[in-house]
N, CA, C, O and CB atoms as a CASP TS submission, in Angstrom:
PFRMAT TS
TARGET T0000
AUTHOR 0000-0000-0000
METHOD Language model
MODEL 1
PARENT N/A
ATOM      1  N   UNK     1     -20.892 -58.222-196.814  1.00  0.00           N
ATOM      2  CA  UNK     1     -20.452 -59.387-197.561  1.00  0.00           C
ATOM      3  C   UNK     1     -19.456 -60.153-196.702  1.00  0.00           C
ATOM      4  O   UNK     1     -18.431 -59.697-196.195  1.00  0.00           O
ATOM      5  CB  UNK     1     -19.824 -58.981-198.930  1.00  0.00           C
ATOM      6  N   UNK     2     -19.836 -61.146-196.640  1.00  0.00           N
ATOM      7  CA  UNK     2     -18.752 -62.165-195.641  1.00  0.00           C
ATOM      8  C   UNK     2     -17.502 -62.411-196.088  1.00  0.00           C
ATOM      9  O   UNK     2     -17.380 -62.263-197.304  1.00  0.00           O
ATOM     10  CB  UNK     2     -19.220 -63.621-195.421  1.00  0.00           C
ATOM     11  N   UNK     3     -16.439 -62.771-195.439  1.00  0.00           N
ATOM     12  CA  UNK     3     -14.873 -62.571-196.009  1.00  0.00           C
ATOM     13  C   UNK     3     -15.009 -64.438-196.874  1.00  0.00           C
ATOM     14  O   UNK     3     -15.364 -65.361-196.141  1.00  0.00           O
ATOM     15  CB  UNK     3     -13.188 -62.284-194.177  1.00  0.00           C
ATOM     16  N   UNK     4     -14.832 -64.601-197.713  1.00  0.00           N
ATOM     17  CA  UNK     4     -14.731 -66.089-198.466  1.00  0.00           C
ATOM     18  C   UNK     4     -13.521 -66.589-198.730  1.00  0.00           C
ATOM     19  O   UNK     4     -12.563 -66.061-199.294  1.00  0.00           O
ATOM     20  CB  UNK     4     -15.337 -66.148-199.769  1.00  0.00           C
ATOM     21  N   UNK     5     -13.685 -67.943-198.149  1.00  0.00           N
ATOM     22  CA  UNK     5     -12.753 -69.202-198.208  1.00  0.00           C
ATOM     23  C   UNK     5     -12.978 -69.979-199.273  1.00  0.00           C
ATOM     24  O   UNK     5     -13.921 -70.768-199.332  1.00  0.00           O
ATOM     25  CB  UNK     5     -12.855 -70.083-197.080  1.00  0.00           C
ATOM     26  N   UNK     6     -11.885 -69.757-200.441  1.00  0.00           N
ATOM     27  CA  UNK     6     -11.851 -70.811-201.285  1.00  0.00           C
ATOM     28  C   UNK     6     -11.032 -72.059-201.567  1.00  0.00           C
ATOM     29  O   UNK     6      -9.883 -71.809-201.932  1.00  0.00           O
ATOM     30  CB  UNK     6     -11.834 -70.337-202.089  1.00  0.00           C
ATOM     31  N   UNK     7     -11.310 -73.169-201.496  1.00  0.00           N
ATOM     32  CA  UNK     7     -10.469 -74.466-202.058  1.00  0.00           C
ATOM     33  C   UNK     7     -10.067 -74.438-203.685  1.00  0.00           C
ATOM     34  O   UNK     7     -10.622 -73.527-204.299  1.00  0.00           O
ATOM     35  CB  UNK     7     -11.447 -75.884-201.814  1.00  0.00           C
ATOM     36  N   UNK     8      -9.532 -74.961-204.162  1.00  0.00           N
ATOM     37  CA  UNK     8      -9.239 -75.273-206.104  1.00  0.00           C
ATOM     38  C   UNK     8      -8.945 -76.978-205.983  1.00  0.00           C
ATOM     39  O   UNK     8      -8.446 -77.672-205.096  1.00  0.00           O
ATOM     40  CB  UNK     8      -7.279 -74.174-207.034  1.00  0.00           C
ATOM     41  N   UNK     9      -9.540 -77.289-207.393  1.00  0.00           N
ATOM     42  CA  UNK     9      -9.290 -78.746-207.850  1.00  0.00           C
ATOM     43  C   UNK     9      -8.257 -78.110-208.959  1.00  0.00           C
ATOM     44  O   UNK     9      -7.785 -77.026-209.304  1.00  0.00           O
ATOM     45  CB  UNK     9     -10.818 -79.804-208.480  1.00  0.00           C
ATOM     46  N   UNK    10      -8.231 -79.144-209.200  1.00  0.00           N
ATOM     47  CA  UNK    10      -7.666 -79.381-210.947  1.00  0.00           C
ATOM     48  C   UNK    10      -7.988 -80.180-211.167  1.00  0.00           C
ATOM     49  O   UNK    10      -7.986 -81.103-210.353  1.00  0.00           O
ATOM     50  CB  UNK    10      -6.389 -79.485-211.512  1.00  0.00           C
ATOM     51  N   UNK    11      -8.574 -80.338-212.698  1.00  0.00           N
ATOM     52  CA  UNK    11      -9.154 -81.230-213.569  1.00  0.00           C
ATOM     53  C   UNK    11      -8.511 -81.188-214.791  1.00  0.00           C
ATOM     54  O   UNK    11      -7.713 -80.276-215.007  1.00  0.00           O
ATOM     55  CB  UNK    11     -10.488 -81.019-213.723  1.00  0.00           C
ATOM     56  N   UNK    12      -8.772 -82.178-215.764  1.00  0.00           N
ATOM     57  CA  UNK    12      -7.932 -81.781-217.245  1.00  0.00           C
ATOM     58  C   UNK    12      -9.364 -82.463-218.085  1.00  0.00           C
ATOM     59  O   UNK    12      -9.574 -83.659-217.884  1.00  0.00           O
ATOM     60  CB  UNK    12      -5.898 -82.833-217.628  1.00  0.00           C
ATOM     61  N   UNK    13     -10.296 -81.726-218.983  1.00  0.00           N
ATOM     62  CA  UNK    13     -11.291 -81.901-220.067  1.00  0.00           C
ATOM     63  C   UNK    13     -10.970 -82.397-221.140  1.00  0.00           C
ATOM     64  O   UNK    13      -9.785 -82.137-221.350  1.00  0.00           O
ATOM     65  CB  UNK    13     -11.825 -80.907-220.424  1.00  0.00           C
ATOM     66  N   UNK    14     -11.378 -82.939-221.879  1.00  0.00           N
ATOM     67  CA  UNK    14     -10.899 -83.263-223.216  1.00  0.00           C
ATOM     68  C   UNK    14     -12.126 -82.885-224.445  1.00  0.00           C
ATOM     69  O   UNK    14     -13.305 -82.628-224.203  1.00  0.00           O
ATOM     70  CB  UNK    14     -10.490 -84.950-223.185  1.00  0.00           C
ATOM     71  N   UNK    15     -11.584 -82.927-225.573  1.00  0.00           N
ATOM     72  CA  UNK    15     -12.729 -82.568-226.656  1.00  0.00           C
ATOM     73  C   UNK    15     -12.016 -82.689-227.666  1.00  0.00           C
ATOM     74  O   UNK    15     -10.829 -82.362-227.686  1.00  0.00           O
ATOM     75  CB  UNK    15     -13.477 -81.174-226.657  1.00  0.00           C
ATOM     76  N   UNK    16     -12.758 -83.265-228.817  1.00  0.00           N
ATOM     77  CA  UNK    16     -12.155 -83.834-230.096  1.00  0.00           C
ATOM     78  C   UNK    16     -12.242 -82.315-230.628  1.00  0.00           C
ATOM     79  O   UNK    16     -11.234 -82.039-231.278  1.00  0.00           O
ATOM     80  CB  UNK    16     -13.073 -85.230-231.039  1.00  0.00           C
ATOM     81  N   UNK    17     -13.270 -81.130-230.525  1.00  0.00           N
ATOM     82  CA  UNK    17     -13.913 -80.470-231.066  1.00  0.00           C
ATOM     83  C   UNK    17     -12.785 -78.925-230.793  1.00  0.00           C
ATOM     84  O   UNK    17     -12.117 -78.298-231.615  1.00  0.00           O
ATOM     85  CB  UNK    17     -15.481 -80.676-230.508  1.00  0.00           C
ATOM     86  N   UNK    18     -12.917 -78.780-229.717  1.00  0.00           N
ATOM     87  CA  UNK    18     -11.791 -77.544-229.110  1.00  0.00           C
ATOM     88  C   UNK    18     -11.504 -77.331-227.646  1.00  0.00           C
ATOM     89  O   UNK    18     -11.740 -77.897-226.579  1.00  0.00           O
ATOM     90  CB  UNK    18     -12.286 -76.100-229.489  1.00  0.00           C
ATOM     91  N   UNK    19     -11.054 -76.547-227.968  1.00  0.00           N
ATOM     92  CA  UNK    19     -10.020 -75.867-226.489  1.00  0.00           C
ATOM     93  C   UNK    19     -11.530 -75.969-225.543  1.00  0.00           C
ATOM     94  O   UNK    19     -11.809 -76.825-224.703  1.00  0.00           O
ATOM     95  CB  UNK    19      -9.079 -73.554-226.696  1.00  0.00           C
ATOM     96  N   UNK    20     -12.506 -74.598-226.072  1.00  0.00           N
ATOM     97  CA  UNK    20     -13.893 -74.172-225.251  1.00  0.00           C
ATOM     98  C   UNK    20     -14.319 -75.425-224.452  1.00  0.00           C
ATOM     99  O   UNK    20     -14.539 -75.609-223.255  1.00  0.00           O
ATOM    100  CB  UNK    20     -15.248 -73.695-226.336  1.00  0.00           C
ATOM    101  N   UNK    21     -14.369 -76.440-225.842  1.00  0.00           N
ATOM    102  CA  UNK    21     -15.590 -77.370-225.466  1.00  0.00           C
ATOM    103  C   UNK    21     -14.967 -77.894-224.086  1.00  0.00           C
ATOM    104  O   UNK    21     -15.755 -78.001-223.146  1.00  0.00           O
ATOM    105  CB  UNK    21     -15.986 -78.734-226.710  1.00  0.00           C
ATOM    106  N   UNK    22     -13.627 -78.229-223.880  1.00  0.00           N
ATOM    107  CA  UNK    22     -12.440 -79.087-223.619  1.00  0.00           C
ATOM    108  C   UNK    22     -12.784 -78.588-222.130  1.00  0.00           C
ATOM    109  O   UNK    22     -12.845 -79.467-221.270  1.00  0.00           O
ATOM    110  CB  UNK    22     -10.759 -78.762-224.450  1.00  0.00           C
ATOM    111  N   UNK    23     -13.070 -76.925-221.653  1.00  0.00           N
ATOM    112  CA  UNK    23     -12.628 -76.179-220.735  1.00  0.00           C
ATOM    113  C   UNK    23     -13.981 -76.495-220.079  1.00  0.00           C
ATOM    114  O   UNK    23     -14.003 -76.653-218.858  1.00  0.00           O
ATOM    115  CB  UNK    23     -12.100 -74.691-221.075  1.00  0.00           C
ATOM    116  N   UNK    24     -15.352 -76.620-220.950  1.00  0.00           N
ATOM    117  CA  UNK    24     -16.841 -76.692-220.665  1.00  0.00           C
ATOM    118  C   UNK    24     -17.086 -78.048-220.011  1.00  0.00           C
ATOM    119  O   UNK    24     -17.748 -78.096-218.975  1.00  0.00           O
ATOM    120  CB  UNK    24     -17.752 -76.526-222.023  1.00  0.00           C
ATOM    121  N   UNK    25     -16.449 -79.453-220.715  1.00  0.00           N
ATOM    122  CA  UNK    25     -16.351 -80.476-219.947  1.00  0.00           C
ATOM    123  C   UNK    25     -15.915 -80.893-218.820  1.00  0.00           C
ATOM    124  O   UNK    25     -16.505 -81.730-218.137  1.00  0.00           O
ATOM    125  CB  UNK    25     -16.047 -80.962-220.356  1.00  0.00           C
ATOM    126  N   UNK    26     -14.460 -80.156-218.414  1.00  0.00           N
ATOM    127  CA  UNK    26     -14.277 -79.854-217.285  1.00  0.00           C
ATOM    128  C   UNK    26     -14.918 -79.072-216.243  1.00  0.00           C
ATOM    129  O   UNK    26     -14.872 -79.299-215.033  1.00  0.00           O
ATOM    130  CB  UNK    26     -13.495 -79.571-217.403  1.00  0.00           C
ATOM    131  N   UNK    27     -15.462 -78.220-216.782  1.00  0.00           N
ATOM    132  CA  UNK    27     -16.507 -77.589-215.637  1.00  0.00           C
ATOM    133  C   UNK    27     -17.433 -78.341-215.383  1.00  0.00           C
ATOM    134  O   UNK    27     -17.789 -78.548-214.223  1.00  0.00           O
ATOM    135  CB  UNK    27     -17.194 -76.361-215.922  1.00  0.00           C
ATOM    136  N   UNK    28     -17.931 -78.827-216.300  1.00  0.00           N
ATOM    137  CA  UNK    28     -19.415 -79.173-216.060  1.00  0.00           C
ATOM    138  C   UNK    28     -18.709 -80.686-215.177  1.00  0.00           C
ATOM    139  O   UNK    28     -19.319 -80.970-214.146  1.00  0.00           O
ATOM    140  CB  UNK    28     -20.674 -79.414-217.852  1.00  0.00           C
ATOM    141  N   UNK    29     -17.758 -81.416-215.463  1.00  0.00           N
ATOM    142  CA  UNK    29     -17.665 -82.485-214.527  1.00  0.00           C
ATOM    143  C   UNK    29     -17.016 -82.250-212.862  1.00  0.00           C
ATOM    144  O   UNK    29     -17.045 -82.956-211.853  1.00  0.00           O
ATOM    145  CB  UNK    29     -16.797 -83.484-215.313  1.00  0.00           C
ATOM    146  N   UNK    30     -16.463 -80.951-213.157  1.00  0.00           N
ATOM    147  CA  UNK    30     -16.490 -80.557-211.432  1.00  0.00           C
ATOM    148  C   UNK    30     -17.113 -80.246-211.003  1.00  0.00           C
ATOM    149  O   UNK    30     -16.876 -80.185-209.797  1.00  0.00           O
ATOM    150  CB  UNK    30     -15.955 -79.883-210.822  1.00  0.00           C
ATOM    151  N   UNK    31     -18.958 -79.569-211.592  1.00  0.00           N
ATOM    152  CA  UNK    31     -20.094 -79.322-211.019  1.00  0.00           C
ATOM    153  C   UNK    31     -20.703 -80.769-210.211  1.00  0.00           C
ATOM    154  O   UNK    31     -21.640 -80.634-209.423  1.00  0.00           O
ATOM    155  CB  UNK    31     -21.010 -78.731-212.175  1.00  0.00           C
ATOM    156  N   UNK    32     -20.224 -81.871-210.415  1.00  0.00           N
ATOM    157  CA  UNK    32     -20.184 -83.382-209.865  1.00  0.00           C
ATOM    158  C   UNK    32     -19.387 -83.247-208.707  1.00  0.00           C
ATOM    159  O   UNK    32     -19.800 -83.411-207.559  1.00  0.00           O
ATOM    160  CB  UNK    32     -19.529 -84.541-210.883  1.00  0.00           C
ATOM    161  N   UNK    33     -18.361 -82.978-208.996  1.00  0.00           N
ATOM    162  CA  UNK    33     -17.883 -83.056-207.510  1.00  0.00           C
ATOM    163  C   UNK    33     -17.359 -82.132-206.517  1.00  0.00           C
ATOM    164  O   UNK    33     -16.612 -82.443-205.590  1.00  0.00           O
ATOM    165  CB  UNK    33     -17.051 -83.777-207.482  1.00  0.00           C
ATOM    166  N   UNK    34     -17.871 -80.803-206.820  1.00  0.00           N
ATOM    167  CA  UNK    34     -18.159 -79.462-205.638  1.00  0.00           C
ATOM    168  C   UNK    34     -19.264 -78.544-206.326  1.00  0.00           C
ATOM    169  O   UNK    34     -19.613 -78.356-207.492  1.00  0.00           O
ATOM    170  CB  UNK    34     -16.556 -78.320-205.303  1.00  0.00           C
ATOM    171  N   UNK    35     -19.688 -78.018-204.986  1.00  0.00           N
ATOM    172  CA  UNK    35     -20.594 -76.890-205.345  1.00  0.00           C
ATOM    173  C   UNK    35     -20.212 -75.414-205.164  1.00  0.00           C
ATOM    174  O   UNK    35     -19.157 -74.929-204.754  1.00  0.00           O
ATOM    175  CB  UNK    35     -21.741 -77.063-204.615  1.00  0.00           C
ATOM    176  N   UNK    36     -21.133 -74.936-205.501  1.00  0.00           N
ATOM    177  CA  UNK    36     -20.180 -73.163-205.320  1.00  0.00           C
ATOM    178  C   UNK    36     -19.046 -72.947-206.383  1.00  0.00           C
ATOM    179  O   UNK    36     -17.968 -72.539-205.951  1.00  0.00           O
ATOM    180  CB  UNK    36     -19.131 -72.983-203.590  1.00  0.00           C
ATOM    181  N   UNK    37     -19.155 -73.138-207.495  1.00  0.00           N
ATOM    182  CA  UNK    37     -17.983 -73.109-208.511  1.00  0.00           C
ATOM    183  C   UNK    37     -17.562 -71.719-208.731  1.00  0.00           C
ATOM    184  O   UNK    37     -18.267 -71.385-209.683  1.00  0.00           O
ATOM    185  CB  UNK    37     -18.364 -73.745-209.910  1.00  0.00           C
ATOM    186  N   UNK    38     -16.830 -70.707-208.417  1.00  0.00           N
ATOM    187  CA  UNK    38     -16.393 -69.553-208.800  1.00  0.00           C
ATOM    188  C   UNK    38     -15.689 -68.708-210.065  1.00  0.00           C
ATOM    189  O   UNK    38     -16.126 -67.719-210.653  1.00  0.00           O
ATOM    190  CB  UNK    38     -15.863 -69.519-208.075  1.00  0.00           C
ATOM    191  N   UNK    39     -14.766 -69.258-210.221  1.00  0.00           N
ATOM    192  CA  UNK    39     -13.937 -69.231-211.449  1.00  0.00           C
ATOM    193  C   UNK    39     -12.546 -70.303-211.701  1.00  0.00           C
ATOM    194  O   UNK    39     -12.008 -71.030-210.866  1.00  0.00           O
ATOM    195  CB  UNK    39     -13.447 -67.762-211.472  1.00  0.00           C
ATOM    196  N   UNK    40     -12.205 -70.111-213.120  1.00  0.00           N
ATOM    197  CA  UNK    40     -11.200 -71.024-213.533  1.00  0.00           C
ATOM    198  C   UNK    40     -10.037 -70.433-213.968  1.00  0.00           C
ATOM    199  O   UNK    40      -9.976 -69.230-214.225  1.00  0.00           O
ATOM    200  CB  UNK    40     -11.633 -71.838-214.497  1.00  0.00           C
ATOM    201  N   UNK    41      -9.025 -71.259-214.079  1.00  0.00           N
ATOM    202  CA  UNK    41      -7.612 -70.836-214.842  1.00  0.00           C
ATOM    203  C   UNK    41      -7.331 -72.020-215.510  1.00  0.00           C
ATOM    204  O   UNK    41      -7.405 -73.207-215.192  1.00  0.00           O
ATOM    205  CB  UNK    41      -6.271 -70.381-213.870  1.00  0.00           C
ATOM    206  N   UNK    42      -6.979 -71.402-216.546  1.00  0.00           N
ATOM    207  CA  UNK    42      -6.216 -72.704-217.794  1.00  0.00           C
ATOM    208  C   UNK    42      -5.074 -72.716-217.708  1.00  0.00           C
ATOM    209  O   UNK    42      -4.499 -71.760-218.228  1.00  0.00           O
ATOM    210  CB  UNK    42      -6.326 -72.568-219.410  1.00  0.00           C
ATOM    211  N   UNK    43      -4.267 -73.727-217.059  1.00  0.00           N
ATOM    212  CA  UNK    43      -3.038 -74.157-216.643  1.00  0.00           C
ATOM    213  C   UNK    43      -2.123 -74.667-217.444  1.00  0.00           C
ATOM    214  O   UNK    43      -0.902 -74.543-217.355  1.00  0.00           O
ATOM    215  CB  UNK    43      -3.160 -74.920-215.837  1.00  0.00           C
ATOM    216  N   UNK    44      -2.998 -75.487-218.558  1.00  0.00           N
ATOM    217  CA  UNK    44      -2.361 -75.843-219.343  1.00  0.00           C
ATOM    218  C   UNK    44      -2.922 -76.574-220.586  1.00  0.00           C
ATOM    219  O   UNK    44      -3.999 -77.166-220.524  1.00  0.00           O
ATOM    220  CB  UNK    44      -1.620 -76.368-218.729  1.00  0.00           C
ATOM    221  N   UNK    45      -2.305 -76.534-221.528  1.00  0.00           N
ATOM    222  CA  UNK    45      -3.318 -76.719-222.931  1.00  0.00           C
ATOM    223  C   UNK    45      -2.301 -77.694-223.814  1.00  0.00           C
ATOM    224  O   UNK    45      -1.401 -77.127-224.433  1.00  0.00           O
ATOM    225  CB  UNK    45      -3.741 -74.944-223.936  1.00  0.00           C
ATOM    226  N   UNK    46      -2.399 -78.965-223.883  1.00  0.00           N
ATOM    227  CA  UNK    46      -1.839 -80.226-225.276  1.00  0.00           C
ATOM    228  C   UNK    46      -2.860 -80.468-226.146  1.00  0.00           C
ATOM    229  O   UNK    46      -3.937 -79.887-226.277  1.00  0.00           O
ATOM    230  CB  UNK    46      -1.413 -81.923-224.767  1.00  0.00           C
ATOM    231  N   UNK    47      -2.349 -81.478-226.773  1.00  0.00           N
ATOM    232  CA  UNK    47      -3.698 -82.202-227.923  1.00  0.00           C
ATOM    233  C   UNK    47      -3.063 -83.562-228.246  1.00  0.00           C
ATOM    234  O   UNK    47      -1.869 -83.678-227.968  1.00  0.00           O
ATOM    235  CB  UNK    47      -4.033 -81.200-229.738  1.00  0.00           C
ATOM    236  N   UNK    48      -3.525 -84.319-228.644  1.00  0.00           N
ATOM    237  CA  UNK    48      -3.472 -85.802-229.437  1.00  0.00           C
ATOM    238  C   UNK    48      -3.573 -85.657-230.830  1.00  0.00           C
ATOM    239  O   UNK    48      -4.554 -85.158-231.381  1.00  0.00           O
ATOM    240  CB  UNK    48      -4.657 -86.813-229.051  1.00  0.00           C
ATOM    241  N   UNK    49      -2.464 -86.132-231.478  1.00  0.00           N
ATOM    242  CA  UNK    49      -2.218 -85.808-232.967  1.00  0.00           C
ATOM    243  C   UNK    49      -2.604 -87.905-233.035  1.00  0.00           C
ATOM    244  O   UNK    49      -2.068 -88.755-232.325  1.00  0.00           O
ATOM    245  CB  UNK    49      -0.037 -84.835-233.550  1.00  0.00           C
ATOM    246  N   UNK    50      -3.714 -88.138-234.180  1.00  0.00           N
ATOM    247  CA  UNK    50      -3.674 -89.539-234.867  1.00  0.00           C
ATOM    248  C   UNK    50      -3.645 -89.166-236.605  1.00  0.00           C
ATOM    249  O   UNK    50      -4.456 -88.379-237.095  1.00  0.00           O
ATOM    250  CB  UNK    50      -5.235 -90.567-234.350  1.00  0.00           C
ATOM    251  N   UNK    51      -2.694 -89.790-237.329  1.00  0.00           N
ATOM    252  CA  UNK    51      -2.586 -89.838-238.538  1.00  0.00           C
ATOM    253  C   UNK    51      -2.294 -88.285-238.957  1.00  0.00           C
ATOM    254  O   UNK    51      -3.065 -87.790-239.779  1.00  0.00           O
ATOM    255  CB  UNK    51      -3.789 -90.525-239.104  1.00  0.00           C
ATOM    256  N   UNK    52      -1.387 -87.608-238.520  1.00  0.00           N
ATOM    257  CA  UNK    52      -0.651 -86.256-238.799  1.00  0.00           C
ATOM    258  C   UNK    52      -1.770 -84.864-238.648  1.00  0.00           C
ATOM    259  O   UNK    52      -1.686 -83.747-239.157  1.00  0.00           O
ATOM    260  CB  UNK    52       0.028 -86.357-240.518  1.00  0.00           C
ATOM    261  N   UNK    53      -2.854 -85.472-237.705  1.00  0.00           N
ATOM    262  CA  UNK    53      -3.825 -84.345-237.422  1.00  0.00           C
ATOM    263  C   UNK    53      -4.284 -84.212-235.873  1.00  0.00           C
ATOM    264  O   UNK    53      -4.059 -85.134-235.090  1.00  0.00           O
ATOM    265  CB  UNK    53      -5.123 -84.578-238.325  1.00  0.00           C
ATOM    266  N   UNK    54      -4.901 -83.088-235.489  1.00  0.00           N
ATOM    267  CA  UNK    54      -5.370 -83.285-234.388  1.00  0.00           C
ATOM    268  C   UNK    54      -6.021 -83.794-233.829  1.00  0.00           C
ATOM    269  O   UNK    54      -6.771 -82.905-233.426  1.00  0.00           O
ATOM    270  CB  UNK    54      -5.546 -82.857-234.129  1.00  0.00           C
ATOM    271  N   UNK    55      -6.372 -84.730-233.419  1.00  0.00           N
ATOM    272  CA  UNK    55      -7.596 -85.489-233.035  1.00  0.00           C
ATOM    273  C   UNK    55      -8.262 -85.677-231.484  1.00  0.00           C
ATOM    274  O   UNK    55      -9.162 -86.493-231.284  1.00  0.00           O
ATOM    275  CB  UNK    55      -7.288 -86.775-233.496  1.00  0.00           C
ATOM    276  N   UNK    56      -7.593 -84.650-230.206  1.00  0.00           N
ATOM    277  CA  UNK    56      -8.303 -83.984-229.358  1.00  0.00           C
ATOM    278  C   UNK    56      -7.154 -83.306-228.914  1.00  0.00           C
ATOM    279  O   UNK    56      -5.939 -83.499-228.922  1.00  0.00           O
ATOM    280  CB  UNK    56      -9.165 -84.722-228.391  1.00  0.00           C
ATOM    281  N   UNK    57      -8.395 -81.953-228.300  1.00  0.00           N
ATOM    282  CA  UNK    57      -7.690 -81.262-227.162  1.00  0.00           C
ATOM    283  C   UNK    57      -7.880 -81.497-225.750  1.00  0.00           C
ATOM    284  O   UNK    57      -9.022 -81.719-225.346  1.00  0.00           O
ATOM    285  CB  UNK    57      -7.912 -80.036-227.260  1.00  0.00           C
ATOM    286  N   UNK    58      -6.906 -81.476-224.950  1.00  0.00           N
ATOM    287  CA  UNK    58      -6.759 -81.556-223.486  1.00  0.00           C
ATOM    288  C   UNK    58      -6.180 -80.610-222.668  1.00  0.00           C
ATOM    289  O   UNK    58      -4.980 -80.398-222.498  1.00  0.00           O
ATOM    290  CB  UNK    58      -6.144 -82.537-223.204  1.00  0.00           C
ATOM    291  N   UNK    59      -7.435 -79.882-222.017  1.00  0.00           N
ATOM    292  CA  UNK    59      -6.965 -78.940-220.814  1.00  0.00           C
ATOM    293  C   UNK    59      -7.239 -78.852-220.227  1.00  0.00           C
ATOM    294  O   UNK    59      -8.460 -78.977-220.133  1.00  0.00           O
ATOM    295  CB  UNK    59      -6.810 -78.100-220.621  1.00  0.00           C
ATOM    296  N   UNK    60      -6.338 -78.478-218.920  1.00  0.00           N
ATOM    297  CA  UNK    60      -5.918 -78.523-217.410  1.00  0.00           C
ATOM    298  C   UNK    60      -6.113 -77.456-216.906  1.00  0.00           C
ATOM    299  O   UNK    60      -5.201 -76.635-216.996  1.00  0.00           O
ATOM    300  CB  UNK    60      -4.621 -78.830-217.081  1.00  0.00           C
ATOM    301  N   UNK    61      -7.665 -76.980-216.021  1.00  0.00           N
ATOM    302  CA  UNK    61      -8.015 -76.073-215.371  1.00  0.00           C
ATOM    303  C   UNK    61      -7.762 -76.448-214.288  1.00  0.00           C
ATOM    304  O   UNK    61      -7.693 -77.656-214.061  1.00  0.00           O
ATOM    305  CB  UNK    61      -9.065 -75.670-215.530  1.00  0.00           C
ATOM    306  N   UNK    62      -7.512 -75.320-213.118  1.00  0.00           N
ATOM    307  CA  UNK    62      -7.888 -74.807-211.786  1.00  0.00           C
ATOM    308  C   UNK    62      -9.298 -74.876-211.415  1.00  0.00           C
ATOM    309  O   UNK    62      -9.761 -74.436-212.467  1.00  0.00           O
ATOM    310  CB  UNK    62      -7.504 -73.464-211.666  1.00  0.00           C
ATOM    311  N   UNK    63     -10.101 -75.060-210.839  1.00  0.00           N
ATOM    312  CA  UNK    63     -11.508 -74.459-210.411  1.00  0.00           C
ATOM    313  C   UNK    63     -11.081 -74.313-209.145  1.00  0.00           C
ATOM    314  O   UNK    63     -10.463 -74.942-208.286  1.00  0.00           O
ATOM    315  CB  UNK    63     -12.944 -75.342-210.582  1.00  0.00           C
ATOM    316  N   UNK    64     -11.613 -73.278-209.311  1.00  0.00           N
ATOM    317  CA  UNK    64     -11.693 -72.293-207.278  1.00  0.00           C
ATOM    318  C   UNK    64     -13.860 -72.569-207.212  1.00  0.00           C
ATOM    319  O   UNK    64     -14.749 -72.409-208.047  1.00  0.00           O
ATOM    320  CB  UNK    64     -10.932 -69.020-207.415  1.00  0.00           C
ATOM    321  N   UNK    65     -13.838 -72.958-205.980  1.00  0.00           N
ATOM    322  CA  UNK    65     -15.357 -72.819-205.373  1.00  0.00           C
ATOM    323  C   UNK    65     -15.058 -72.369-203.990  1.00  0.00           C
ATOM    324  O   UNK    65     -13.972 -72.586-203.453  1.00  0.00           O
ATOM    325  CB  UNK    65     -16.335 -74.314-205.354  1.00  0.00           C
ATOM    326  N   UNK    66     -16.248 -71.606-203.305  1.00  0.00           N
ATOM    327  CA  UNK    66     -16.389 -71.087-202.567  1.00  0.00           C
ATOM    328  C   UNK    66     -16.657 -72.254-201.080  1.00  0.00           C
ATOM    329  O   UNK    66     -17.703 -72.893-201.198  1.00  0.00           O
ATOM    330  CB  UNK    66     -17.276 -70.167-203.127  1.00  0.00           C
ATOM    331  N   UNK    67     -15.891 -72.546-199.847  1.00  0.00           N
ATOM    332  CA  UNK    67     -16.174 -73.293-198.962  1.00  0.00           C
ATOM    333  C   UNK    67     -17.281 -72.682-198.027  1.00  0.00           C
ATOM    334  O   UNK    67     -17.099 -71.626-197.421  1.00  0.00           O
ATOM    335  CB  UNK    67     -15.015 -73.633-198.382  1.00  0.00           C
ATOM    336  N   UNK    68     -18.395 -73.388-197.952  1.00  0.00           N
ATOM    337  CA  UNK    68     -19.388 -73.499-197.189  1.00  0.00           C
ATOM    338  C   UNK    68     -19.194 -72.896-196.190  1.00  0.00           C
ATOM    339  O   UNK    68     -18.055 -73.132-195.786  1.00  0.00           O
ATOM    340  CB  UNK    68     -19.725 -74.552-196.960  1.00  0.00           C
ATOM    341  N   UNK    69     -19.926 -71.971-195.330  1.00  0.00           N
ATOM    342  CA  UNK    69     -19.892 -71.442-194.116  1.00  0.00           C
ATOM    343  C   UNK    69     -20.701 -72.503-193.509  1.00  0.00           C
ATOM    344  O   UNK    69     -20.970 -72.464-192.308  1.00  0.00           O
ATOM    345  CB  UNK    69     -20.372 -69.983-193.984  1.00  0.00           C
TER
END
């Protein structure tokens, strides 16, 4: 197994719906801009309150992908 070099973005997802969906949008929109996606960390987790309720969540992953040999 070859020794692997990884880079990380950070991105922040959003979702009216939840945290998951929030974490899924973000992945799926860094599958746009790297390949080799490895794993994530949730860095950080807010929300948008309109009219005394929640009305989205926003979170701030890490993605680590693997750099190309």
């Amino acid at each position: 197994m070859p020794n692997r070099v990884y880079q990380k973005i950070e991105v922040t997802g959003t979702s009216a719906t939840s945290v998951e969906d929030a974490v899924q949008n973000a992945v799926a929109r860094a599958t746009q801009i790297a390949s080799q996606l490895r794993w994530f960390e949730v860095v950080e987790t807010r929300g948008r309150i309109d009219n005394n309720q929640v009305a989205e969540w926003q979170v701030t992953v890490r993605i680590g992908f693997a750099l190309d040999d």
